[in-house]
N, C-alpha and C positions, 0 to 999 in steps of 0.2 A: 504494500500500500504506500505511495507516495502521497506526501503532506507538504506542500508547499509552505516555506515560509513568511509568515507576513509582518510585517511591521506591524509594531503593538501598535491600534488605533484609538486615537485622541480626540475625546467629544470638542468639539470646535464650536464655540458662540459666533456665527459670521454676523456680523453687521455693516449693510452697505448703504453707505452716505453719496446722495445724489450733488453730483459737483452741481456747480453753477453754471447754466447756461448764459454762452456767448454772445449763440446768436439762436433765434426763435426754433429755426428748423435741424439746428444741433443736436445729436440721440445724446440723453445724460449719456454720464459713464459713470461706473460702479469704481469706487477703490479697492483693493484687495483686502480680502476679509481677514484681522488680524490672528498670527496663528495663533495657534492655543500652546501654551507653554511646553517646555519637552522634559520630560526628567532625566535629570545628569547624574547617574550615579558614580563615584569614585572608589572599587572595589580592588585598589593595588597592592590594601593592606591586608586583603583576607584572597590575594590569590593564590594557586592550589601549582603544589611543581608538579612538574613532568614526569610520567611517569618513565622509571628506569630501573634498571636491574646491577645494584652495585654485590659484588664477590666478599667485598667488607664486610657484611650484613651476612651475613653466615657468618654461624656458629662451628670454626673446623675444630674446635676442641673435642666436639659431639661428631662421632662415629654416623654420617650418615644411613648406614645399613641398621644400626644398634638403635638407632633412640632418630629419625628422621624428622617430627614434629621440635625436638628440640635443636638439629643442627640450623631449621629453616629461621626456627619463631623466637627460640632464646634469649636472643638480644634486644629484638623488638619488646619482647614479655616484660625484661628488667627496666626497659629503656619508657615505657608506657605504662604507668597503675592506673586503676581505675579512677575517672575522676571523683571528686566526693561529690558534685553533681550530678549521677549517672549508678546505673547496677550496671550496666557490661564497657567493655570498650574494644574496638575491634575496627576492622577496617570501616565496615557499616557505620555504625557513632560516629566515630571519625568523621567520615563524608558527611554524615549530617551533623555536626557541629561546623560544618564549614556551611554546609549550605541555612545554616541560621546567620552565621555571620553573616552573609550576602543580602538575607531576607534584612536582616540587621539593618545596612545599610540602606536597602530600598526603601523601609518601612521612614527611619530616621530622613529620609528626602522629602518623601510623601509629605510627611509629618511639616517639615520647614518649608514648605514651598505655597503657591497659592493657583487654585486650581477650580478650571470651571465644575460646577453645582452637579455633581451625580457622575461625573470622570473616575474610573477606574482610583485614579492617584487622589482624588480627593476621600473617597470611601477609604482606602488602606490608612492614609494620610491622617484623616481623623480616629477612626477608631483605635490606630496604633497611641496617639496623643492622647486619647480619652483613657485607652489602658495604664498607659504610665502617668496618669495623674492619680497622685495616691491621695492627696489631700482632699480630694473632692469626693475619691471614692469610698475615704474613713468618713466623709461626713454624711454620706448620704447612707449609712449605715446597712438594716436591713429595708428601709422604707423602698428601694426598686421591686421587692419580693414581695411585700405588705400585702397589695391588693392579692396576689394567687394566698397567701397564707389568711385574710378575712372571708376569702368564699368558701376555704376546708371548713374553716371555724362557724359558717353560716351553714354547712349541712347541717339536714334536722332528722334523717332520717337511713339510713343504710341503701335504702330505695334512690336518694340522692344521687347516689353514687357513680351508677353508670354514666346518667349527666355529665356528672363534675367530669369523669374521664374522659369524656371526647371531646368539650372544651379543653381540658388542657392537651391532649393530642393535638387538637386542633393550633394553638399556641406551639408547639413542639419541644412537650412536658411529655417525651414519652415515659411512665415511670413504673408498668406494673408489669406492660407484659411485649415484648417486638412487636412491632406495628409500620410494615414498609410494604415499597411497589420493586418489583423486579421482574423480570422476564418469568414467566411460568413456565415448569420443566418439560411440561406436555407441548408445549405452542411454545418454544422459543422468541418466537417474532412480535405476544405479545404479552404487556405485561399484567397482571395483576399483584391482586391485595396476599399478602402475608401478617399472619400471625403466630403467635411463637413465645413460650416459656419466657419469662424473664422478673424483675423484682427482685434478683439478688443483688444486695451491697456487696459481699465477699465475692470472690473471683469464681466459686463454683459450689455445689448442692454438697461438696465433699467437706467442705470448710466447718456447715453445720449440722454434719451427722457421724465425719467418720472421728475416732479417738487418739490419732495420731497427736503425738505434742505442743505441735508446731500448730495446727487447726483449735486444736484448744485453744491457747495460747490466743491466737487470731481472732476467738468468740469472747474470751475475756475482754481484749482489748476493744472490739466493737463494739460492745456494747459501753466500757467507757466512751465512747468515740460520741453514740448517740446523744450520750448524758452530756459530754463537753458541749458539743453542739445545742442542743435543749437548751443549754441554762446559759450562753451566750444568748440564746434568742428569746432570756426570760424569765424562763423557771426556774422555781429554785431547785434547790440542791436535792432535796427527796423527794421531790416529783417529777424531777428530770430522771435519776435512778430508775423510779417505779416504769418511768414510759419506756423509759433506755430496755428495759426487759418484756415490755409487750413488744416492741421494735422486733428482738429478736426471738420472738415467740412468732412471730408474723410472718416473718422470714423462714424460721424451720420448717413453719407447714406450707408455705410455698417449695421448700429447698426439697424436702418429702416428696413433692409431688412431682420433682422435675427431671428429666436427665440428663445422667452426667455427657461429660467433652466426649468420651467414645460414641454413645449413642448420637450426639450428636456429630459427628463425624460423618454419617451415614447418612446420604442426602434422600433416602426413600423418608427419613425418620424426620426429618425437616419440613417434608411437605404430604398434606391430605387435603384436597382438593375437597370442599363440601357445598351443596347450595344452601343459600343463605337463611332459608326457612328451617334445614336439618343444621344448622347453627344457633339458629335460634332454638330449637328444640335441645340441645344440648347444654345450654346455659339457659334455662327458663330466668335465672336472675338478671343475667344480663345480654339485653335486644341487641345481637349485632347491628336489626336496621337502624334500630335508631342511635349507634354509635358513627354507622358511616353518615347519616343525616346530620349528626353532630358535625361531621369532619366536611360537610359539605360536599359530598361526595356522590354520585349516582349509587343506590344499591345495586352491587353487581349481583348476576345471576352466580357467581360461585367465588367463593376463594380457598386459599389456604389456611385452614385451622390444625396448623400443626402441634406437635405436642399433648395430645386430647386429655392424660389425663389430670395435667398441670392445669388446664382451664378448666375439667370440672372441680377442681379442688379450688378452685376460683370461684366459681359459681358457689362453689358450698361456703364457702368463705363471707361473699355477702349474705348469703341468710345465717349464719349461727357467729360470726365474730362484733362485738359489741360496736355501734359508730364511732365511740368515743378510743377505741384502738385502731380503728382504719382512719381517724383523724389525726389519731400521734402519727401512726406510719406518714400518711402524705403528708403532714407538716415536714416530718423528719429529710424526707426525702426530697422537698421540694428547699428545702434548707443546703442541706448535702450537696445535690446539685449546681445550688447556685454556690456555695461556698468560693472557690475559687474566681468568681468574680465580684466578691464582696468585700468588709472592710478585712485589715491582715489577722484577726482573730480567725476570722472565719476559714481564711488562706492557710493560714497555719496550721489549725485542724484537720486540714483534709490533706495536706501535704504530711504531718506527722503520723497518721494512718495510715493513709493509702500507698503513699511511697516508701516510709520510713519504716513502717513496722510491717508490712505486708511485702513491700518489695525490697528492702534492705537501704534503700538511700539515703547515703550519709546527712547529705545538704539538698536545700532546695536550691533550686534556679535560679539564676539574676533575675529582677523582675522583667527583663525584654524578655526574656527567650518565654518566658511565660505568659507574656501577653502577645509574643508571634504564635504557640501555640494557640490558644485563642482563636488568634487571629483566623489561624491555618484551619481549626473544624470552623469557624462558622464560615468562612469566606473562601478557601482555599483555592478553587481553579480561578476567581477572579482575580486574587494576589500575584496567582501563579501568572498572567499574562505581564506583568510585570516584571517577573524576574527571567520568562524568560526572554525579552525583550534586551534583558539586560545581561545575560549570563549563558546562555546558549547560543554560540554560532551556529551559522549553518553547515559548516563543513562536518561539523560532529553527525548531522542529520545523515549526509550523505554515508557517512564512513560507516554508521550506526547498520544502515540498510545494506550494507556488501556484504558485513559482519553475520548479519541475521540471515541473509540468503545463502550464504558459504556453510551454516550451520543446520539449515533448514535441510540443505541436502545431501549434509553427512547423517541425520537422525533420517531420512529415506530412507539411506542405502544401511545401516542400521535394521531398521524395520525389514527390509525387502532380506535381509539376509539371518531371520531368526529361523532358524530349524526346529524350535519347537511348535512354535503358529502353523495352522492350518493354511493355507492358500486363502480361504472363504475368509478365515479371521483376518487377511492380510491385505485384501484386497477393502475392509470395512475401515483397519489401522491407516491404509496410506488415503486413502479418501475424507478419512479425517485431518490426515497430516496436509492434504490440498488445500487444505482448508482454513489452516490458520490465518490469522488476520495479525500482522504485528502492529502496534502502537510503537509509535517512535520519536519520547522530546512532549510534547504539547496535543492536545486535542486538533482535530481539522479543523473544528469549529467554537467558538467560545462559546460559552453560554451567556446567556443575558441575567444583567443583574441590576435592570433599571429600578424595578420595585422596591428594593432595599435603599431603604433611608439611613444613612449612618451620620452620625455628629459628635462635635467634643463633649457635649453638655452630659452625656452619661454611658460610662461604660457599661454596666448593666442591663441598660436600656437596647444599646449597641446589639450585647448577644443575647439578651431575647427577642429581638426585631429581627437577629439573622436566624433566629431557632424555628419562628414563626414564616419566616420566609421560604427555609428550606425545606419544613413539612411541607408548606403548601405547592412548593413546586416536583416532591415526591406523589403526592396526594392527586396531583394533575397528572399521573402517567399511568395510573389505575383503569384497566380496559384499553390505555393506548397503545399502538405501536410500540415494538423497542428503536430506541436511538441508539443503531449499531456506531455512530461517531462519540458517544456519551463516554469520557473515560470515569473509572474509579479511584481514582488519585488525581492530586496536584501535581504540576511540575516539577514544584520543589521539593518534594518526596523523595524520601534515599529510599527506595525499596523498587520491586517491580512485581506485578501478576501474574496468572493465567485468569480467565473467568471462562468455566465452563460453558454454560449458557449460552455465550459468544463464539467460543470458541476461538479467544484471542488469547495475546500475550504483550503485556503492555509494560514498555520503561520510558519513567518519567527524567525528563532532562537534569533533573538533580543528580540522578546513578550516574549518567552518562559525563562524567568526571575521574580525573587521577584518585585514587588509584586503581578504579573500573575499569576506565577508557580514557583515552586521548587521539583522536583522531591524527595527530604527527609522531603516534609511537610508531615500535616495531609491532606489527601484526602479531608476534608472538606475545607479547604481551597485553593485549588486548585480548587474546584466546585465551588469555591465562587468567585474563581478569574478567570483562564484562562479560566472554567467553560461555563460563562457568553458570552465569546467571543466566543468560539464556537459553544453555542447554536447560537447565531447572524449570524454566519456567514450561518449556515446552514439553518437559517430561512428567509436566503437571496434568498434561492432555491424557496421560496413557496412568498416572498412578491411581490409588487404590478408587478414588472417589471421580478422576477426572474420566476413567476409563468407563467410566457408568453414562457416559455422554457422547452422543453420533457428533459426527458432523455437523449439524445443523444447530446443535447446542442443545435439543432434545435429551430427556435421562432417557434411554433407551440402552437394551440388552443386544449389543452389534457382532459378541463373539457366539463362538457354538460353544457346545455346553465342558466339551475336553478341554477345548483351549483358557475355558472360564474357572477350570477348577484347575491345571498347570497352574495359570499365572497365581491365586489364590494359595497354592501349596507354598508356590516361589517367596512370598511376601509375607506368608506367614514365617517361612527361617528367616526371614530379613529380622520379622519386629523381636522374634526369641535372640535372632543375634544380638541387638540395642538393648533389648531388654536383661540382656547380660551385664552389660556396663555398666558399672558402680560410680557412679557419678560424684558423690560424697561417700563418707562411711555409713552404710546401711540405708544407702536411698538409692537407687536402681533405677536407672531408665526405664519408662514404659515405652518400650518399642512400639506398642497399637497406635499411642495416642500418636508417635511422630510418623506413623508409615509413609504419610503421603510427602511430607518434605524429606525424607531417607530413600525412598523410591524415585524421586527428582535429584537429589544427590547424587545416587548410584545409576539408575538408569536400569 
């Protein structure tokens, strides 16, 4: 797929002033309409070297054949610790710590410049300024969340409830249970409505059931966490307690009803297609129709009610759990979530939990990188046309597209030459393989982001304007076509995909830097770097979950039945191998959970 590059486009105020006429039968003339400002970024301090392969950087003390991970990584390993802002560090963090400095920069321009009324540079420009104003955002306290916390407090009745949730879906307060539009597995081409387990604060249903130390440990601490939060927002001290433990009363019998990361691995287990009336029969508590009437939405003739028996325990939830406990929960939650955009108690709580005690992180962030964050979920492809206006050449696009087709047709001759596949299964694999679509750098097309209003006057205000913005342009693609140009990342994303569905493979112009790629390397080190990532992602097509998907991005069964249980036997010695590895002292890889990135690994 070629994607022409364009010059970032700059909304332009033209105003044209009719000269003075001469003489009577003189046509006016128009003066040139003044441009509209350009932004100048100077990125010389945060630029990335070249990438190279020096002989110094080995380790020769280390017996290459004996010990190979340490004759390569050694010196880099001593030479690199972890930052105290960060749990890992590696080449990935790496690249994206640079590519925040860059955002850094662009956002810091935006910010200082003056720019016509709803331009790209003006939305980044303010909302980046309105983040870094801390003074305005300790004073405005909790009052930006007030009104969502006086209409929990104004339920009067459990029956309330469904209500309250599709307004705030509607708002995009998703907070109880997934609620999105994607391509449908059956009809690739279009999309509908999904639904889907969710309401856990903790990382997964194992945190509050299973007895391990460390999950204990993790339920002790949340439920301080609730109570810290409560009583910033109020209560005092033994009735923030008392709630802090309905909180996670609430959460267990959700966590009870839902399943765990393997199950959901398993894309049949993700989706159950229902019509909307055997929906409503299924939660007699709560009307789907009149949740999608909430969300303003057409009742579709079907969607996805996956999960089923995490939503009748939903259902039973509103008739037999007290209003006065599904009002702690949504206070709590609607607390939690905004925390990070509130004054720094609030910040601080949810950095000391969620990063600190749950994922190990020393320090928190400088306050930029946390309000590019920010930035990045609510706004992100629209940032992203900024940066890469400013940070991606084009020759990288070109180099990018040899790269991908040079590799596209060694994974062919790959496939064409497995001896255990059938012909029938091999002829379904390379018809898939015809099919990839590669993403490369930026989207073809941008997306429009007239409707979002952004200003300095409130940060808060900021990301719940972009929260509400982006429900409703998900909410508009329920019944529609799919937008095969639509990516799932930003630009400035260090990572890249597959989506099955599509049946694409998409890198964003962030990866497509040293030490991934560089367009004036050696070829060998570009195969040795972005290389790797591309084969992955394309062997994303064929592992355990992408293989469950034709051509066309349909879930559909393309092998015979031999060939389906070979490959199956294959992947299961894969996960028991990983699942060998001792990772720490007495904690083991679970090879299931990672099959699908170990299978793109290996191949």
């Amino acid at each position: 797929m070629t994607l022409r590059l364009k010059p970032l486009a700059l909304a332009l105020s033209a105003t044209f002033v009719l000269a003075a006429c001469q003489k009577a039968e003189a046509p006016a003339e128009s003066a040139a309409a003044p441009e509209a400002p350009k932004l100048s970024v100077d990125l010389s301090q945060v630029a990335q070297q070249p990438i190279s392969f020096k002989a110094e950087d080995l380790d020769t003390s280390i017996q290459a054949c004996q010990d190979f991970n340490g004759f390569v990584n050694s010196k880099w390993l001593a030479a690199n610790p972890v930052p105290g802002d960060r749990t890992t560090w590696g080449a990935f963090p790496a690249l994206g710590e640079r590519s925040l400095q860059v955002q850094h920069e662009i956002a810091k321009a935006a910010a200082a410049g003056q720019w016509p009324a709803g331009s790209m540079e003006q939305k980044v420009g303010d909302f980046f300024a309105a983040g870094m104003d801390e003074a305005a955002i300790e004073a405005a306290g909790l009052a930006p969340i007030q009104p969502e916390l006086d209409r929990i407090a104004a339920l009067t009745a459990t029956s309330d409830i469904p209500a309250y949730l599709g307004q705030a879906y509607a708002s995009g307060q998703g907070m109880l249970f997934g609620f999105f539009a994607m391509a449908d597995y059956n009809d690739s081409a279009t999309n509908i409505a999904y639904a889907i387990q969710g309401g856990l604060s903790l990382p997964e249903r194992a945190y509050y059931l299973e007895d391990r130390e460390d999950y204990q440990a993790a339920r002790i601490a949340f439920v301080e966490h609730v109570a810290k939060l409560l009583q910033l927002a109020g209560a005092d001290e033994a009735t923030a307690k008392a709630q802090a433990q309905q909180v996670m009363d609430f959460e267990t019998r959700l966590a009870k009803a839902s399943l765990g990361r393997l199950d959901l691995r398993d894309p049949a287990k993700r989706y159950n297609p229902v019509a909307l009336a055997d929906a409503d029969a299924a939660t007699p508590n709560f009307s789907w129709t009149a949740f999608f009437a909430a969300l303003d939405v057409p009742a579709p003739q079907t969607f996805s009610l996956a999960t089923p028996d995490f939503f009748k325990e939903f259902d039973a939830m509103l008739a037999d759990v007290p209003l006065e406990q599904w009002q702690t929960w949504l206070r709590f939650r609607t607390i939690d979530g905004a925390s990070p955009y509130l004054g720094s108690a609030y910040e601080r709580a949810n950095f000391e939990f969620y990063r600190q005690t749950l994922a190990g992180q020393k320090e928190m962030p400088e306050r930029w990188k946390r309000v590019l964050g920010t930035l990045n979920a609510s706004m992100g492809e629209g940032f992203g046309q900024l940066y890469v206006a400013q940070a991606f050449p084009p020759e990288s696009k070109a180099k990018m597209e040899q790269l991908v087709g040079n590799l596209m047709q060694s994974l062919k001759h790959r496939l064409e030459g497995l001896a255990w596949m059938s012909e029938e299964t091999k002829a379904k694999a390379l018809e898939k393989w015809s099919s990839f679509t590669p993403k490369i750098g930026y989207p073809d097309k941008w997306r429009e982001w007239d409707g979002l209003a952004v200003s300095r006057e409130g940060y808060a205000a900021n990301v719940m304007a972009a929260a509400a913005f982006n429900m409703r342009y998900m909410l508009d693609k329920i019944g529609q076509p799919v937008d095969r140009t639509e990516w799932g990342m930003s630009p400035q994303t260090v990572n890249a995909y597959y989506r099955a569905t599509a049946n694409e493979i998409v890198f964003p112009a962030a990866i497509l830097q040293p030490p991934f790629f560089d367009a004036n390397a050696d070829d060998a080190l570009n195969y040795g770097g972005i290389g790797a990532v591309i084969g992955h992602e394309m062997l994303h097509g064929f592992d355990d979950q992408g293989s469950k998907f034709d051509a066309t991005g349909n879930m559909a069964n393309w092998w015979t039945e031999e060939d389906r249980a070979k490959f199956e036997a294959a992947a299961a010695k894969l996960a028991d191998q990983y699942s060998g590895y001792e990772a720490l002292p007495g904690l083991f890889v679970n090879g299931k959970l990672g099959l699908g990135e170990n299978i793109a690994d290996l191949g």
